[in-house]
C-alpha positions in Angstrom: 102.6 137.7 106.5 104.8 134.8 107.1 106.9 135.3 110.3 111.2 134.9 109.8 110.8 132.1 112.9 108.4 130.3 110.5 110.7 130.1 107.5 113.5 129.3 109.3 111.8 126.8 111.0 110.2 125.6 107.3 113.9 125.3 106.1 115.4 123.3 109.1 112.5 120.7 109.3 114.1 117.6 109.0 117.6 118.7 108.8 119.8 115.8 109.1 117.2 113.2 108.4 117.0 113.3 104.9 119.7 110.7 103.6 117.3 107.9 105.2 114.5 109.1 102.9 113.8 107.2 100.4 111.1 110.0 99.0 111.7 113.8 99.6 108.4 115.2 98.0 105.4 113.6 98.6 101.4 113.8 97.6 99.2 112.0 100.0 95.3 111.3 98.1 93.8 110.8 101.2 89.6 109.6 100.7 86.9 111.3 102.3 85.5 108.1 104.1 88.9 108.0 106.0 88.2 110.6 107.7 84.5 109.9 108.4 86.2 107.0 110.7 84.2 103.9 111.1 80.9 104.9 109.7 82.6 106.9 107.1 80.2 109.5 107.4 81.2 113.1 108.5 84.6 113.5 109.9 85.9 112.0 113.4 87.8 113.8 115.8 90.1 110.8 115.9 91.0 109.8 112.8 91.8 113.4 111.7 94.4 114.1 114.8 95.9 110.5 114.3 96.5 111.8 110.7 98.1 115.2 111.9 100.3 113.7 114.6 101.9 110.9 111.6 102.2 114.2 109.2 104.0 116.1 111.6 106.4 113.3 112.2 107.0 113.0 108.4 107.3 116.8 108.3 110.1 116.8 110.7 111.8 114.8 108.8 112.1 116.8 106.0 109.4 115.3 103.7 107.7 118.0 101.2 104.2 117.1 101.6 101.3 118.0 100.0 97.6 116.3 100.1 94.9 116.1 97.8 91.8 115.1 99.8 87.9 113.9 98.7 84.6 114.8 99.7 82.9 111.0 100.2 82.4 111.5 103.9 80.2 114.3 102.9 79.0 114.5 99.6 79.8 111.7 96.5 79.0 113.4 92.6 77.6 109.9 91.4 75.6 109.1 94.2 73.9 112.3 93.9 73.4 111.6 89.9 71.6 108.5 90.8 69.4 110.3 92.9 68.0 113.1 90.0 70.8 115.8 90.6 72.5 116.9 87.3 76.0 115.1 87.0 77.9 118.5 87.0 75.8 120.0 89.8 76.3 116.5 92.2 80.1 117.2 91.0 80.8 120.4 92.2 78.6 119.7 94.8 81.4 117.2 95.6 84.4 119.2 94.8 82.5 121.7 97.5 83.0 119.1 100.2 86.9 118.4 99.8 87.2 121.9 100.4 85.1 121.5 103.7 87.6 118.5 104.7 90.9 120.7 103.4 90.1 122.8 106.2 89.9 120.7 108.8 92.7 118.8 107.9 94.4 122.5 107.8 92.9 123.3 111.4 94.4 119.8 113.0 97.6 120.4 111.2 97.8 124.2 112.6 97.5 123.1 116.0 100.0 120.3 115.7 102.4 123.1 115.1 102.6 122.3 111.3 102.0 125.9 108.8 99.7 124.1 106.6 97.9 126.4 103.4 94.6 125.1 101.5 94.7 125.8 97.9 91.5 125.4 96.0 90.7 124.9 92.1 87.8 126.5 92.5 88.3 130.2 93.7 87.0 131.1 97.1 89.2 133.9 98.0 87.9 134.3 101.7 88.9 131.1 103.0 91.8 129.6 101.0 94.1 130.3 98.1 93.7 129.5 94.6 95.9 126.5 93.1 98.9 128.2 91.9 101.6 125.5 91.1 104.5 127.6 91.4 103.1 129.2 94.9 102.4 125.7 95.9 106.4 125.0 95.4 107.2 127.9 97.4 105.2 126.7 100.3 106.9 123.6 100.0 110.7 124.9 100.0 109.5 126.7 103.1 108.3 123.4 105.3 104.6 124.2 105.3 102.3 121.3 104.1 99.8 122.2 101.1 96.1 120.7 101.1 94.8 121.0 97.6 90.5 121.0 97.6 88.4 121.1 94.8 89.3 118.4 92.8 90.3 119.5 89.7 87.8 122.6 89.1 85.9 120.1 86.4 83.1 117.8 87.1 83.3 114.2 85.6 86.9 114.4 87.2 87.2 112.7 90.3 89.8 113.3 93.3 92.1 110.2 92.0 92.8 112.0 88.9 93.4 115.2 91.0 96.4 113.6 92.8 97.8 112.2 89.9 97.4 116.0 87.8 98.6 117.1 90.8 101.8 115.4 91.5 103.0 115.6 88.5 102.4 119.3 88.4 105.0 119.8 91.9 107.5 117.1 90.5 106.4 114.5 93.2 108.1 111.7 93.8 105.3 109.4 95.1 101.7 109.0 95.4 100.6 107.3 98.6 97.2 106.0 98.5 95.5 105.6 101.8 93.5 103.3 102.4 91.6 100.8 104.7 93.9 97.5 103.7 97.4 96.8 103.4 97.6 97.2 99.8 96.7 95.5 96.2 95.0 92.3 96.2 94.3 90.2 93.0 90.8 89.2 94.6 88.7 90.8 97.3 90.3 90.0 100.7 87.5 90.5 102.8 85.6 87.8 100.9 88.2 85.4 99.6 90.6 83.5 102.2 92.9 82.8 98.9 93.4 86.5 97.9 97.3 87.2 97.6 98.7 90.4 97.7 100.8 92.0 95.3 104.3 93.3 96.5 104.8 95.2 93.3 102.5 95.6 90.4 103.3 97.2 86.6 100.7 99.3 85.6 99.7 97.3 82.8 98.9 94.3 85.1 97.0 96.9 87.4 94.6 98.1 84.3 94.2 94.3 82.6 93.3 92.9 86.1 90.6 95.8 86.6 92.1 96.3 90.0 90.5 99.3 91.6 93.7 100.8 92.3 92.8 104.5 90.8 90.2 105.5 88.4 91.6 104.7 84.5 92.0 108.5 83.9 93.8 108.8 87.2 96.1 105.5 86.6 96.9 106.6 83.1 97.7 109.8 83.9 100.2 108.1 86.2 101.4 105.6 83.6 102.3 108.0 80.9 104.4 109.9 83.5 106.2 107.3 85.2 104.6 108.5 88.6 104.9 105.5 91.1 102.0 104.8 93.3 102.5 103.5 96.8 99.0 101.8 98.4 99.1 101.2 101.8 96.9 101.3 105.2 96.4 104.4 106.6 95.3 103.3 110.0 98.1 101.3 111.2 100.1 103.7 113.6 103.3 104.8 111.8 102.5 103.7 108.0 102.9 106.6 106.6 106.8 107.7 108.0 107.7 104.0 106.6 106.7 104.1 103.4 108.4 107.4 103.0 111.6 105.7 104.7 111.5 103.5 102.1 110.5 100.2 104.5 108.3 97.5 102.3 104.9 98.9 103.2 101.7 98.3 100.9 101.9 97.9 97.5 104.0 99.7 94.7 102.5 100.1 91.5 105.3 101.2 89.1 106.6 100.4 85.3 108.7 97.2 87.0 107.7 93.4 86.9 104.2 92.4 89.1 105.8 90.3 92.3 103.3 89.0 95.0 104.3 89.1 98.5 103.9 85.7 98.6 105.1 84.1 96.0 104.2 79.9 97.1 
């Protein structure tokens, strides 16, 4: 049972803080490979308790915050397809592994003082909850953070369209996309010294520029429901609290006009 300190404490996270935010409720698709570190493999000690100690810091802010979370560090669908495993079997193989990396974002978060709750789409009673939306919500109102594994309980569904199901199932107000750059380029920065970055992006120019911003079902899904997308680098200390302060961090994809940050 939840303890009264822990409500209370749920309810008066943030208090005072929340006229500088420009986002109150928040759904953070964070990759496997992030947490896998360097090698991407597996997950690092590191990167997982850098992660906890910048949630907690948006927590006490006030920020709702939920995650959706994938299972590339230790298992990909596809990869396993190509390889002779059955499509569905490599996909819940996959959706098996967020659940793995749910929990261990749950366990850093715990012991950085922050009530966290894992809720699954695929029902494993002993270890986490089932994805209830309206339970979800009430986690929310009372300050815990809610990791959401599984995917969506479907193979041939990846963890991108998860987050965007997801957020629009809790009334988000953002997705942030973590990632390893700075946000949206129009060509590959790591192998073109002319790649510009986009500021802002419309979602049409996202999809006719086959930018890999989210997979189409994912972006669509996002498009059709006016869901803003916010990508922006994970591992830069502090990222996170200023996007959700509203500073110009990463890239926003949204139904406005495409702007580079750079415009000469």
């Amino acid at each position: 049972m939840t303890s009264t300190a822990e409500a209370e404490a749920g309810e008066c996270a943030g208090a005072g803080n929340e006229a500088r935010l420009a986002y109150r409720r928040v759904l953070l698709k964070l990759s496997g490979e992030a947490l896998g570190g360097e090698g991407g493999y597996g997950i690092s000690p590191e990167v997982i308790q850098d992660m906890a100690t910048q949630i907690r810091e948006i927590r006490d802010l006030g920020v709702e915050l939920v995650i959706v979370v994938g299972g590339g560090n230790i298992f990909r669908g596809l990869q396993g397809s190509e390889r002779g495993i059955e499509r569905a079997t490599g996909d819940y193989m996959g959706m098996l592994a967020t659940v793995i990396n749910a929990l261990a974002i749950m366990d850093c978060l715990e012991k950085e003082g922050v009530a966290t709750r894992v809720q699954s789409a695929i029902s494993m009673s002993q270890i986490c909850e089932p994805f209830i939306r309206r339970r979800a919500e009430r986690h929310l109102e009372k300050g815990r953070v809610v990791v959401f594994g599984g995917g969506t309980g479907n193979p041939y569904f990846s963890t991108d369209t998860a987050a965007a199901l997801r957020a629009n199932e809790i009334g988000a107000d953002v997705i942030l996309k973590a990632t390893k750059v700075d946000g949206i380029y129009d060509k590959d920065p790591k192998t073109h010294m002319d790649a510009r970055k986009f500021k802002q992006i419309s979602y049409n120019d996202a999809l006719g520029k086959r930018l890999k911003v989210m997979d189409s079902t994912a972006f669509s899904l996002c498009q059709d429901n006016h869901m803003p997308i916010i990508v922006f680098d994970l591992f830069t200390r502090g990222n996170i609290r200023k996007v959700v302060e509203g500073q110009p961090i990463g890239t926003l994809v949204s139904d406005g006009d495409t702007i580079f940050e750079n415009p000469n």
